[in-house]
One Martini backbone bead per residue (centre of mass of N, CA, C, O) as a GRO file, in nm:
protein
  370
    1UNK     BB    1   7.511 -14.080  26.196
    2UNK     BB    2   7.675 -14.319  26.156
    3UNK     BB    3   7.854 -14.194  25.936
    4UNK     BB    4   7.982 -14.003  26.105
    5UNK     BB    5   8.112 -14.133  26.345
    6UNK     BB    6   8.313 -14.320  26.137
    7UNK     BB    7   8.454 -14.123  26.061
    8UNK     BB    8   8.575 -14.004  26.280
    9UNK     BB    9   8.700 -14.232  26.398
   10UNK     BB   10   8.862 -14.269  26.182
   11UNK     BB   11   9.060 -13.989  26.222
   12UNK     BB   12   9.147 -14.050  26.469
   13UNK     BB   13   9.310 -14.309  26.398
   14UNK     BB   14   9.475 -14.158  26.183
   15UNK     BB   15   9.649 -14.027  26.448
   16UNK     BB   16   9.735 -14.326  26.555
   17UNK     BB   17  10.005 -14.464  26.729
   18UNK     BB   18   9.957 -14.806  26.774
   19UNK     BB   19  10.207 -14.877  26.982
   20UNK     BB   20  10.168 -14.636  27.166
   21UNK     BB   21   9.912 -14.732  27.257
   22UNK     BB   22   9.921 -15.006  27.318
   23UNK     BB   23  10.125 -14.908  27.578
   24UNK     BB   24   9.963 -14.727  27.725
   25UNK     BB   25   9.697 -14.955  27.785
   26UNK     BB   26   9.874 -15.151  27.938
   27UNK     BB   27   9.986 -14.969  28.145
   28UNK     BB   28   9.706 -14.900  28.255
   29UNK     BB   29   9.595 -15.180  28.311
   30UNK     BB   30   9.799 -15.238  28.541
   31UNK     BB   31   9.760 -14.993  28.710
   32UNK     BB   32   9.444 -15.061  28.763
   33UNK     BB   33   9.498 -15.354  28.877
   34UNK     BB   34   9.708 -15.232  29.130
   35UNK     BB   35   9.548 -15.018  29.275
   36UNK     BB   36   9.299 -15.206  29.352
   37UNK     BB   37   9.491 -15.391  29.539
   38UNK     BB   38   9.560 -15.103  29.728
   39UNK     BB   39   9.280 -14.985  29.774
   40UNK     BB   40   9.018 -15.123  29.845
   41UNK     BB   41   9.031 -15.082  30.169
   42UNK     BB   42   8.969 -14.752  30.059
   43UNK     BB   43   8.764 -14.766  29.870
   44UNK     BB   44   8.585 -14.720  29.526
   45UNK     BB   45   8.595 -14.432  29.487
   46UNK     BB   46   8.880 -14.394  29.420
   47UNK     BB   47   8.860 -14.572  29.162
   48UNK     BB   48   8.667 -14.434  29.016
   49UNK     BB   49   8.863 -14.158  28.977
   50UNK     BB   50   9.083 -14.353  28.832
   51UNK     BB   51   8.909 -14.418  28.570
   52UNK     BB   52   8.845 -14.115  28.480
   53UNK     BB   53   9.122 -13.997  28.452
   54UNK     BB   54   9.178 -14.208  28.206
   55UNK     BB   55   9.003 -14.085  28.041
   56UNK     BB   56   9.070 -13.816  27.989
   57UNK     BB   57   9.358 -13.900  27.944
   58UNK     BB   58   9.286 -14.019  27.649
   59UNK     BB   59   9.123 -13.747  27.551
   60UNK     BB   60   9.383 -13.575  27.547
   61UNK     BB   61   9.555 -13.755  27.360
   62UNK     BB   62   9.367 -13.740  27.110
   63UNK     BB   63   9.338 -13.441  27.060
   64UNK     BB   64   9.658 -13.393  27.030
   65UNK     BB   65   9.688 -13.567  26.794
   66UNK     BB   66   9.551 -13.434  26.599
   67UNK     BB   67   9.749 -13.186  26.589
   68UNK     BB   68   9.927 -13.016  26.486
   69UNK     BB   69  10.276 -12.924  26.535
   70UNK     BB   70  10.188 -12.607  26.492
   71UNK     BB   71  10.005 -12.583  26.705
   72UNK     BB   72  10.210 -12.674  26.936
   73UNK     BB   73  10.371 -12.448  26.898
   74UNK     BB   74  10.242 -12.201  26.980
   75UNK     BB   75  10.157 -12.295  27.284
   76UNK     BB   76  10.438 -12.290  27.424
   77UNK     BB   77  10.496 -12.017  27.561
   78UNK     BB   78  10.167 -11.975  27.726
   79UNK     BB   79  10.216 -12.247  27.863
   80UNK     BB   80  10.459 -12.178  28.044
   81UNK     BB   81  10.364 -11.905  28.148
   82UNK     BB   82  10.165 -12.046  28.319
   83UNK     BB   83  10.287 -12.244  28.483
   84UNK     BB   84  10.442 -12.046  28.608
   85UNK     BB   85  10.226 -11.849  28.756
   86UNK     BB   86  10.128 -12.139  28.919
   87UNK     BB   87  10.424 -12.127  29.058
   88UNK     BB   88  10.343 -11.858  29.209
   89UNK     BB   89  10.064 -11.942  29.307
   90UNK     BB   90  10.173 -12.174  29.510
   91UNK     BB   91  10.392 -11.956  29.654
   92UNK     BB   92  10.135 -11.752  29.769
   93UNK     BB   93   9.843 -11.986  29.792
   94UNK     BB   94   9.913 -12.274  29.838
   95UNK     BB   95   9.863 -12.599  29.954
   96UNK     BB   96   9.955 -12.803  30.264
   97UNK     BB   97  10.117 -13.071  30.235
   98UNK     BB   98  10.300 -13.262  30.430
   99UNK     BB   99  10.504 -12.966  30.411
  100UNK     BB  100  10.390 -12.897  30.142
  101UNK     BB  101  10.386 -12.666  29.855
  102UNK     BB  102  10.220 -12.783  29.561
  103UNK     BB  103   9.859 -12.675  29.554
  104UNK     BB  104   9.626 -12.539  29.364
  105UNK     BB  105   9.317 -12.378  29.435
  106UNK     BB  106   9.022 -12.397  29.199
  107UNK     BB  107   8.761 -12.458  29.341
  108UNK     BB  108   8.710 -12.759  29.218
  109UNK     BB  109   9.046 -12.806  29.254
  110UNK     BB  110   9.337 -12.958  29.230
  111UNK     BB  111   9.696 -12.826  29.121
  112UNK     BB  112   9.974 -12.970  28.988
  113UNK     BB  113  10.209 -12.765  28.804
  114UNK     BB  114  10.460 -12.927  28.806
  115UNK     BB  115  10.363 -13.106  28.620
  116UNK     BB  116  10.297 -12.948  28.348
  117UNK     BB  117  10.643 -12.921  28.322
  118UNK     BB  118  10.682 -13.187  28.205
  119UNK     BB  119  10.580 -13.052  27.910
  120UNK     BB  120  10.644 -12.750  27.895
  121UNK     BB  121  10.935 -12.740  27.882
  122UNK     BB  122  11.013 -12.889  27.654
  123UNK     BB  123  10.830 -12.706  27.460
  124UNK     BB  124  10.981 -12.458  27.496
  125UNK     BB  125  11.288 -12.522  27.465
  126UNK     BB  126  11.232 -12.612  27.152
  127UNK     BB  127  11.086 -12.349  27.042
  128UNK     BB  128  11.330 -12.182  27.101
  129UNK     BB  129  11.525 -12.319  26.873
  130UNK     BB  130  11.423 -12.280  26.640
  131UNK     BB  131  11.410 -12.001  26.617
  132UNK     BB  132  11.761 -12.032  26.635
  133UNK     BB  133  11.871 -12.218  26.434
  134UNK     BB  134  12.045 -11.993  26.257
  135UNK     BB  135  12.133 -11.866  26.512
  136UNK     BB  136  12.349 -12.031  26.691
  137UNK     BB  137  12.476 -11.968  27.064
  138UNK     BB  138  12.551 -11.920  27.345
  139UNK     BB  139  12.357 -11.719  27.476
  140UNK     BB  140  12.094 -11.944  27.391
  141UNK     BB  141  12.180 -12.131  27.613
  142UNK     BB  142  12.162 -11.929  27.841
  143UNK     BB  143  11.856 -11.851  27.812
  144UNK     BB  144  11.782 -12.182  27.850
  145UNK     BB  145  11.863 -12.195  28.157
  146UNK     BB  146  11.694 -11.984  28.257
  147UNK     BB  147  11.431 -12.152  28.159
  148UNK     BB  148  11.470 -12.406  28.339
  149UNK     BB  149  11.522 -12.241  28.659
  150UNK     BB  150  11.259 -12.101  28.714
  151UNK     BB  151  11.101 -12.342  28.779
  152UNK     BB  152  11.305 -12.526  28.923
  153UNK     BB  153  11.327 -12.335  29.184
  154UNK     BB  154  10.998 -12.340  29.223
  155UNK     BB  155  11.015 -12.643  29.306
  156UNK     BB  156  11.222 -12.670  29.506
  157UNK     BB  157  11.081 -12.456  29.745
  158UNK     BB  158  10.870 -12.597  29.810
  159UNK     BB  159  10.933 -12.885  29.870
  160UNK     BB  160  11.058 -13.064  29.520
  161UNK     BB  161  11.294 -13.291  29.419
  162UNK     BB  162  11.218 -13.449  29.241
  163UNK     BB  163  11.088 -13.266  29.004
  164UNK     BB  164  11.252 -13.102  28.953
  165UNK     BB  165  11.493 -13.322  28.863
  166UNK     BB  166  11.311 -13.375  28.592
  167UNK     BB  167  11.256 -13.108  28.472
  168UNK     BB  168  11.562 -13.025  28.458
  169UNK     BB  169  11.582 -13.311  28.261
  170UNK     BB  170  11.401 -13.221  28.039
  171UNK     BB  171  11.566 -12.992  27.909
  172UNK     BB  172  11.838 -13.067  27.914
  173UNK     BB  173  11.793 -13.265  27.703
  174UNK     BB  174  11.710 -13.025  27.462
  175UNK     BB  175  12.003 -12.900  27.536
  176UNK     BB  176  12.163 -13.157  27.425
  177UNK     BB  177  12.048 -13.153  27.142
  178UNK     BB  178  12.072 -12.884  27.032
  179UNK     BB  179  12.404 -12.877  27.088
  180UNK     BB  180  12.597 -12.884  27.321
  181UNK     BB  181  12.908 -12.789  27.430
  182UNK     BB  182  13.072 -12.979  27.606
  183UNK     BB  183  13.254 -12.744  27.773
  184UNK     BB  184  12.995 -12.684  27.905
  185UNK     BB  185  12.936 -12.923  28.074
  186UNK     BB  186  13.159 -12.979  28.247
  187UNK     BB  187  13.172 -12.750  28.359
  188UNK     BB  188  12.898 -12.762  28.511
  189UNK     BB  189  12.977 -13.032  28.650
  190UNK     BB  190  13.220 -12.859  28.822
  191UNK     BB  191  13.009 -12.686  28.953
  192UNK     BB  192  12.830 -12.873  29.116
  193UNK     BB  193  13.068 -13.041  29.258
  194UNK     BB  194  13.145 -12.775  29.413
  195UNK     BB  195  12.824 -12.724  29.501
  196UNK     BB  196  12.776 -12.950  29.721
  197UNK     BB  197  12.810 -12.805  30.021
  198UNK     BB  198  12.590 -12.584  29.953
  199UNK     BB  199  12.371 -12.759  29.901
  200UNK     BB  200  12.353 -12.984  30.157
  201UNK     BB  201  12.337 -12.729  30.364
  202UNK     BB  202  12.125 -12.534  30.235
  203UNK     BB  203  11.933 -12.651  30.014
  204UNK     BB  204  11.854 -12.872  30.180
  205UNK     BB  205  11.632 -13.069  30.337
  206UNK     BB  206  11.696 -13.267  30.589
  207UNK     BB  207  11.510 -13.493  30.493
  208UNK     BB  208  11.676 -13.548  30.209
  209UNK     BB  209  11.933 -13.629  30.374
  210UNK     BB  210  11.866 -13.856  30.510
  211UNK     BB  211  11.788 -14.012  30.257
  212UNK     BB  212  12.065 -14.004  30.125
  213UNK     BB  213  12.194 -14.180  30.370
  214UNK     BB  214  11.981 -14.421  30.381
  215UNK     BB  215  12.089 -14.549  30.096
  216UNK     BB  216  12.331 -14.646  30.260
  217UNK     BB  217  12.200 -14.708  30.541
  218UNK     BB  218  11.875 -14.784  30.625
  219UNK     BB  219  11.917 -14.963  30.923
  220UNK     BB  220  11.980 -14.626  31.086
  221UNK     BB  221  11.678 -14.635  31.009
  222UNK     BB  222  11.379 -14.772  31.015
  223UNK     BB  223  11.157 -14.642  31.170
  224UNK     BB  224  11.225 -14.385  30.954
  225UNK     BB  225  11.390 -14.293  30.657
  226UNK     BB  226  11.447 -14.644  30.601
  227UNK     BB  227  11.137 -14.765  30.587
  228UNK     BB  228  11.088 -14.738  30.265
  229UNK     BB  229  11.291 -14.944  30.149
  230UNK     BB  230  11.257 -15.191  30.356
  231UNK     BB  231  10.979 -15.272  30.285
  232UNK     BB  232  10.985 -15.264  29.962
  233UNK     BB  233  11.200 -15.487  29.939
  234UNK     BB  234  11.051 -15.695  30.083
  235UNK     BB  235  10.812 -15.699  29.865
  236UNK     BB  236  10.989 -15.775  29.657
  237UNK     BB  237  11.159 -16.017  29.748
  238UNK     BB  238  10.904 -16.199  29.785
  239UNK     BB  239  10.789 -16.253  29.538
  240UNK     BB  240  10.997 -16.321  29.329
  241UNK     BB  241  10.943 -16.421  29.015
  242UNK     BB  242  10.574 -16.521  29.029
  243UNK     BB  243  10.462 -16.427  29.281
  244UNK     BB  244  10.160 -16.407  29.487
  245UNK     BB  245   9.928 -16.260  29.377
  246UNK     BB  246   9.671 -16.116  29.315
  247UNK     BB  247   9.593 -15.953  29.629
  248UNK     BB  248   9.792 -16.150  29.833
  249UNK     BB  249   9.979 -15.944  29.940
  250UNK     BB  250  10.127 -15.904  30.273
  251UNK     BB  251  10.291 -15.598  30.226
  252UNK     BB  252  10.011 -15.452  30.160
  253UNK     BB  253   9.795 -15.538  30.351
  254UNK     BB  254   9.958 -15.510  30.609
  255UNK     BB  255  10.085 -15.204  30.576
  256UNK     BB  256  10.385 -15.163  30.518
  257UNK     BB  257  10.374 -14.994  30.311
  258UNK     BB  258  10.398 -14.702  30.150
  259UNK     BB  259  10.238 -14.515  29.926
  260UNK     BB  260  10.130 -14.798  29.786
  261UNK     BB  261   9.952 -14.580  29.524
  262UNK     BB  262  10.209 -14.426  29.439
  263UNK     BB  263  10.541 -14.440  29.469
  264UNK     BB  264  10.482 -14.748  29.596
  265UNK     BB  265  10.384 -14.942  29.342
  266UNK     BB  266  10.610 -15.141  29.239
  267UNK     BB  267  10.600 -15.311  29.523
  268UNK     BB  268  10.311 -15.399  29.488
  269UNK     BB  269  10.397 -15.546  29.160
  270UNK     BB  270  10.619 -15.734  29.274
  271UNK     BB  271  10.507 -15.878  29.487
  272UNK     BB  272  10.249 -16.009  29.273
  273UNK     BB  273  10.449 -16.056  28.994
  274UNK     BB  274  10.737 -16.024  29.027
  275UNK     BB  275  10.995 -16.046  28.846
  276UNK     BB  276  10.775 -16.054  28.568
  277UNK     BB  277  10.611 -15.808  28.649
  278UNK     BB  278  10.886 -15.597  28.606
  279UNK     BB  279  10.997 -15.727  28.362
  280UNK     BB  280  10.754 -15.633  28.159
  281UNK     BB  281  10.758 -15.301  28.260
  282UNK     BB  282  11.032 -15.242  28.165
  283UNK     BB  283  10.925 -15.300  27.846
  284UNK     BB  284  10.747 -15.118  27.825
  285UNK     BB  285  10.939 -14.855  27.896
  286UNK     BB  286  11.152 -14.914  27.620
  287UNK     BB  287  10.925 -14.911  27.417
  288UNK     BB  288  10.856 -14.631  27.428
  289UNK     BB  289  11.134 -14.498  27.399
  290UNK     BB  290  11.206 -14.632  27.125
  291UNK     BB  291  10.934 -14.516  26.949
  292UNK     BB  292  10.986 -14.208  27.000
  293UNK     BB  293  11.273 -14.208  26.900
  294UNK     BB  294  11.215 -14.284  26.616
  295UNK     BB  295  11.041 -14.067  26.557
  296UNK     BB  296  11.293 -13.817  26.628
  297UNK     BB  297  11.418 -13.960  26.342
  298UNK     BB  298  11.158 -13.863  26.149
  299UNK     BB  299  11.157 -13.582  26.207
  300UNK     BB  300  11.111 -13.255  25.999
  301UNK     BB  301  11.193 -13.063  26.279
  302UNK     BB  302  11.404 -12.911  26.534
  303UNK     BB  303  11.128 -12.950  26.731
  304UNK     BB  304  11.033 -13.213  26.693
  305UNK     BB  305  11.293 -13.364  26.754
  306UNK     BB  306  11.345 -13.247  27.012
  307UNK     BB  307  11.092 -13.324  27.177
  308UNK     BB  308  11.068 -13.637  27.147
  309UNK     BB  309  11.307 -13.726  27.242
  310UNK     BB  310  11.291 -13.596  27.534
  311UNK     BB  311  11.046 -13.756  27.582
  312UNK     BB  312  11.095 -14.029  27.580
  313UNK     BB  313  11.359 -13.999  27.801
  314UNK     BB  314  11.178 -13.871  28.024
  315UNK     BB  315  10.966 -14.139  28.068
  316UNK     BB  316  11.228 -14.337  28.150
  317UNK     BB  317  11.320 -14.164  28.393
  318UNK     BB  318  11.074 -14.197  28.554
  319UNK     BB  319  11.069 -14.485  28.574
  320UNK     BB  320  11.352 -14.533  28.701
  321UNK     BB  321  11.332 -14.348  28.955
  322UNK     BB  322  11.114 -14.555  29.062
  323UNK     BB  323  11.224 -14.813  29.076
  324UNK     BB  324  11.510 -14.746  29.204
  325UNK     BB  325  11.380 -14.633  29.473
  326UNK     BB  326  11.221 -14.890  29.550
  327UNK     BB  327  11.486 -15.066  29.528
  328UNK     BB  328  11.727 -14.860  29.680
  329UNK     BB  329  11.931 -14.685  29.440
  330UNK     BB  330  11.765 -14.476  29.507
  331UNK     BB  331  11.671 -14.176  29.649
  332UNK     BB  332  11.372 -14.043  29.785
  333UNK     BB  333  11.149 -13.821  29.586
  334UNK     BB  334  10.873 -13.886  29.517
  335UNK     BB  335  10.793 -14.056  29.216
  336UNK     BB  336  10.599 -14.168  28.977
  337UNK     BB  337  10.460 -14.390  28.792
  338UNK     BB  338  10.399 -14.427  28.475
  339UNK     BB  339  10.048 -14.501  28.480
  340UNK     BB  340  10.034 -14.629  28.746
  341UNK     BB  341   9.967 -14.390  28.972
  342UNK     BB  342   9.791 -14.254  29.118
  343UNK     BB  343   9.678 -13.977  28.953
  344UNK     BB  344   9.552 -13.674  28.738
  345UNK     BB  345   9.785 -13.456  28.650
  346UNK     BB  346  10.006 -13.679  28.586
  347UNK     BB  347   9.826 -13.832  28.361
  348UNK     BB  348   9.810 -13.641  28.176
  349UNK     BB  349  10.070 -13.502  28.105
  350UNK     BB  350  10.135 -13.786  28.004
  351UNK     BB  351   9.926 -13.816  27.774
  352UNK     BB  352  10.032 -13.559  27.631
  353UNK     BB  353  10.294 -13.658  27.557
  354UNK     BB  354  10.179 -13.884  27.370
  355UNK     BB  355  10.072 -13.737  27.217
  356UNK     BB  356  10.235 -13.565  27.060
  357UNK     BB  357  10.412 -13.793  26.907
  358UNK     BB  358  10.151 -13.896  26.727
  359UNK     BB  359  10.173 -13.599  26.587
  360UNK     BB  360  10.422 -13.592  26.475
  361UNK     BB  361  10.403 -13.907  26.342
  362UNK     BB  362  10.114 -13.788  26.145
  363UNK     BB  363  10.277 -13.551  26.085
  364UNK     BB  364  10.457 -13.456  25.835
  365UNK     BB  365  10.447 -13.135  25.773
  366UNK     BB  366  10.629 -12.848  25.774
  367UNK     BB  367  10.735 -12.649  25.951
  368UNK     BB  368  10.666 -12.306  26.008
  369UNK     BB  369  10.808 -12.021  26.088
  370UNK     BB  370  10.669 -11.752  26.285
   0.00000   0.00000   0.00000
C-alpha cells in the first residue's frame, strides 16, 4: 500500500511545474492569511469554506496537469459550448444578487458561468486556429471574433463589465498571437473609438457611466460613486511602506474598505503589509507571467503556444486590472484578485489555468490533429 502510495505520488510530482506550483502556493497562502484577518468577525465557518474552495482547487490543478494537452485539446469545444449554455440559463434562470443576474442555481450550489469562460474562450479559440493552422485566412480570424463576442455579449448582459472585459481579453490574446494582421487592429480600434458614443449612451449602464466619472475626480461623489476608491486610496496610503501589521489595519477593521474580502482585498493586503507586501505580491504575478510565458515559447504545437502565452498574460491583466481599480487609476469594474480574494468557482477556473500550463511544460508530446 505504502509502495502504491508513493508511485502515486511520484507520478503526480512528475507532472508539476515546480516554480509555478511555488508561485500558486504563496499566492494562495498571502490569499489566505489576507481573507481571515478581513473575514474573522464574520464568523470562521466562512474562512473554513475557502479553505475547501483552495483544496478543490489545488485538487483541480493536479488533476489537469496530469492530462496531457491532446486530451484537453479535445474537452475544447464541449467546455465552450457548456459555459455557453450555462451563460443562456443565467439569462433566462439566473439568481439576481445586488441588481446583476449573474448566478446559476444548480441544487446544491450556485455557480458563476461567466468564471468558467475565462478558461473555455481562450482554450476554445486556441483549439479552432490549431484546426485552420494551414488554411488561415480573414473568413477564420472573423469566425474566431463571432466565437468570442457570443458569450461576451451574454455576460455584458448580465450585466458584469469587468468579467465580460477579461473575457474578451482573454480571447483577444489567442487572436492576436495566431497572427491578427496590424490593418485589423487598427480597423477595430477605430471602430470602437467611433462607437464609443453610443456604448456610452446605450450600451453602459447608469452605474458604470458614474464609475467611469468619479475615477476622474472621486471628491464628487465621496458618500456615492467615489466611496470605494476613496476609501480603498486611504487604505494603501496609510499603509505606507512596512504597513500597520497583519490584522491592525484600521480602514479594513472599522468596516471604511467596501467588498473587503473579494475585490477590494488588495486595499486590505496593503494596508497591512504596506508598500512591500504590495510590492512582493506584484513580484509574484510578473514571475506567473513570466513562466507562463517560457513554457509557450517552449510549447511543441500551435494550440499549446497559443494558449499558455493567453493564459500567462490574461492572469497578468486580471491582477494588474484588480490592483489599478483598488488604487484609483482604473475605473471600478468589480474584477477579483487571482488567488487572494474569497470566492470558489473563480478560484477554480484560476487553478484550472495553471493546471494547462502544467500539462503544457511537462507533456512534450506533438499534437496531433484529429
Amino acid at each position: 500500500m505504502l509502495f502504491y502510495l508513493k508511485r502515486q505520488a511520484s507520478r503526480i510530482c512528475a507532472h508539476l511545474d515546480m516554480p509555478l506550483f511555488v508561485i500558486v502556493l504563496l499566492l494562495m497562502c498571502a490569499g489566505l492569511a489576507t481573507v481571515y484577518s478581513a473575514m474573522y468577525s464574520m464568523g470562521i465557518d466562512r474562512l473554513d469554506k475557502q479553505i475547501v474552495n483552495m483544496l478543490i482547487a489545488l485538487a483541480i490543478m493536479l488533476a489537469v496537469a496530469q492530462a496531457a494537452p491532446q486530451k484537453i485539446m479535445r474537452l475544447a469545444l464541449p467546455f465552450y459550448l457548456l459555459g455557453l449554455a450555462l451563460l443562456i440559463g443565467v439569462a433566462l434562470f439566473g439568481v439576481t444578487v445586488n441588481g446583476s443576474r449573474r448566478w446559476l442555481s444548480l441544487v446544491v450550489v450556485n455557480i458563476q458561468p461567466s468564471e468558467i469562460m475565462k478558461i473555455a474562450m481562450p482554450l476554445m479559440l486556441a483549439w479552432f486556429f490549431h484546426k485552420c493552422e494551414s488554411e488561415l485566412k480573414f473568413r477564420h480570424f472573423a469566425i474566431a471574433m463571432v466565437i468570442l463576442l457570443l458569450p461576451t455579449l451574454l455576460i455584458l448582459k448580465q450585466p458584469d463589465l469587468g468579467t465580460a472585459l477579461l473575457v474578451g481579453a482573454a480571447g483577444f490574446l489567442v487572436i492576436f498571437f495566431a497572427g491578427l494582421p496590424w490593418k485589423i487592429m487598427l480597423g477595430a480600434a477605430l471602430s470602437v473609438i467611433a462607437a464609443l458614443p453610443f456604448l456610452w449612451n446605450f450600451v453602459l449602464h447608469d452605474y458604470q457611466r458614474r464609475r467611469v466619472l468619479t475615477l476622474i475626480d472621486p471628491g464628487s461623489d465621496p458618500l456615492g460613486a467615489g466611496y470605494h476608491i476613496i476609501q480603498s486610496s486611504i487604505a494603501i496610503g496609510s499603509g505606507g511602506v512596512l504597513g500597520k501589521g497583519w490584522m491592525d489595519g484600521t480602514q479594513t477593521h472599522l468596516e471604511f474598505i467596501p467588498e473587503k474580502h473579494t475585490d477590494f482585498i488588495f486595499a486590505v493586503l496593503s494596508e497591512e503589509w504596506g508598500l512591500l507586501g504590495g510590492s512582493f505580491l506584484l513580484i509574484l504575478f510578473i514571475a506567473l507571467a513570466g513562466r507562463g510565458l517560457m513554457i509557450a515559447v517552449g510549447a511543441p504545437t500551435l494550440f499549446s503556444r497559443l494558449l499558455a502565452a493567453a493564459i500567462s498574460l490574461m492572469l497578468f491583466i486580471y491582477a494588474f486590472v484588480n490592483m489599478g481599480m483598488v488604487s484609483g487609476i482604473l475605473p471600478v469594474v468589480g474584477v477579483p484578485l487571482p488567488f487572494i480574494s474569497y470566492g470558489g468557482t473563480a478560484l477554480v477556473t484560476l487553478a484550472m489555468s495553471i493546471g494547462v500550463l502544467m500539462s503544457i511544460r511537462t507533456h512534450r508530446t506533438i499534437l496531433v490533429k484529429k
